[in-house]
C-alpha positions in Angstrom: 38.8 -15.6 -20.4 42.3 -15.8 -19.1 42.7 -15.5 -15.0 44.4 -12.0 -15.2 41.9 -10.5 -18.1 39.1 -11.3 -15.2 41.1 -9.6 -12.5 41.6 -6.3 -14.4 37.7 -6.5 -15.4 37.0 -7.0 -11.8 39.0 -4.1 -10.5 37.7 -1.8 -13.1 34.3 -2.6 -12.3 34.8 -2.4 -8.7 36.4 1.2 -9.7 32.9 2.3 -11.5 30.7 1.1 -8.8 32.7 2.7 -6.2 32.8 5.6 -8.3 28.7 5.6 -8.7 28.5 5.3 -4.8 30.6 8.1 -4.4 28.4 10.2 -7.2 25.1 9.1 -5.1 26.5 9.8 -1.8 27.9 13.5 -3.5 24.5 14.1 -5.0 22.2 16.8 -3.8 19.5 16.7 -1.8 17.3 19.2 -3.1 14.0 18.3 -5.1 14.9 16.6 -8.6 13.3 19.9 -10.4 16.2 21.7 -8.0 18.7 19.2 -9.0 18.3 18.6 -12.6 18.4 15.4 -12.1 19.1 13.1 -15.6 19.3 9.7 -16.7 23.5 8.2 -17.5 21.6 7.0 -21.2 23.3 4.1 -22.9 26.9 4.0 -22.7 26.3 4.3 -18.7 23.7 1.6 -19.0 26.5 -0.4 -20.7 29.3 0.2 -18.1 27.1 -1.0 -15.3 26.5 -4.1 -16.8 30.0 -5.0 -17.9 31.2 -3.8 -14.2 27.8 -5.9 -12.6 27.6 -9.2 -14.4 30.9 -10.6 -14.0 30.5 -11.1 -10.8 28.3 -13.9 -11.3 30.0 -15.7 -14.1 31.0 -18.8 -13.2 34.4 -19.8 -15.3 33.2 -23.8 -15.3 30.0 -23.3 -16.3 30.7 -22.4 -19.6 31.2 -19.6 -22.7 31.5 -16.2 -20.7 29.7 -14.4 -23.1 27.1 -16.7 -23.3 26.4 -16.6 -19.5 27.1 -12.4 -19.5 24.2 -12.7 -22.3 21.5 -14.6 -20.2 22.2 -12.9 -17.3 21.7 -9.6 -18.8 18.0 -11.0 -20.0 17.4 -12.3 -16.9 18.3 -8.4 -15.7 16.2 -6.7 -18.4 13.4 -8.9 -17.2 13.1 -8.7 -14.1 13.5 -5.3 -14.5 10.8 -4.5 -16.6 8.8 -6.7 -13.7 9.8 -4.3 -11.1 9.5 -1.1 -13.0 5.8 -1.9 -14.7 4.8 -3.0 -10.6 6.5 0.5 -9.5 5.1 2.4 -13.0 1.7 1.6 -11.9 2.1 3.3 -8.0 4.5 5.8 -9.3 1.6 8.4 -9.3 1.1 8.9 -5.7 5.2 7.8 -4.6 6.4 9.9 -7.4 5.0 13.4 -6.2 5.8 12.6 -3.1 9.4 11.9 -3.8 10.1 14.6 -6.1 8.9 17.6 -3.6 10.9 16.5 -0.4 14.4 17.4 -0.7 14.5 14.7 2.6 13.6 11.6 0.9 16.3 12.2 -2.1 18.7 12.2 0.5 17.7 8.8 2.0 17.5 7.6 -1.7 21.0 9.2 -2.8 22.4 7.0 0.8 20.8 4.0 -0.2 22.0 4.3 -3.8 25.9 4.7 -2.5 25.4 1.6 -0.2 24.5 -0.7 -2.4 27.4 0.8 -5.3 29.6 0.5 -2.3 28.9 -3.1 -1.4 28.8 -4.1 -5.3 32.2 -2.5 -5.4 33.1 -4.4 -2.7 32.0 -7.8 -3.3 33.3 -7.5 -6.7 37.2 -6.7 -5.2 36.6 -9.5 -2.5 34.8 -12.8 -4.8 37.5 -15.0 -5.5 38.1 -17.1 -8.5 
């Protein structure tokens, strides 16, 4: 992947993830049955990874798309890791969550830090 190619990928990733701070910072704080709250689905799914991953590719370590590949698994992984551990206290922490308008705010905040400093660390890594 040519020097500038990576650069433009960067930028437009940085872009999206400032863009999905801005969105969680935006959102309301009302309960998620207030809200209507609803997944991005696929194509959302997609742009986070294309705007994510390259962050961590490492241009001497081998085909791109190869290491964009593993790193993805890895992702998928150790997400479905974290989400079967949070699946199985979700009962309790879910009801919770979804009646107090407070506790969507602090996660809506949390959400638009760590876009924010993705988006960042994205413009700033150097290669």
């Amino acid at each position: 992947m040519s020097e500038s190619a990576f650069t433009v990928l960067g930028v437009a990733g940085a872009a999206y993830l400032a863009y999905l701070a801005w969105q969680a910072f935006r959102a309301p704080a009302g309960t998620l049955e207030e809200t209507g709250a609803s997944s991005t689905g696929v194509g959302g799914l997609l742009l986070f990874f294309l705007a994510f991953l390259p962050q961590f590719v490492a241009l001497e370590a081998g085909p791109v798309a190869l290491q964009i590949v593993w790193f993805g698994l890895c992702f998928i992984v150790a997400t479905v890791l974290t989400f079967g551990t949070v699946a199985l206290l979700a009962g309790a922490i879910g009801n919770l969550l979804r009646r107090s308008a407070r506790a969507q705010s602090y996660l809506n905040r949390l959400c638009g830090i760590v876009f924010a400093g993705l988006a960042v660390r994205l413009l700033t890594s150097a290669r």
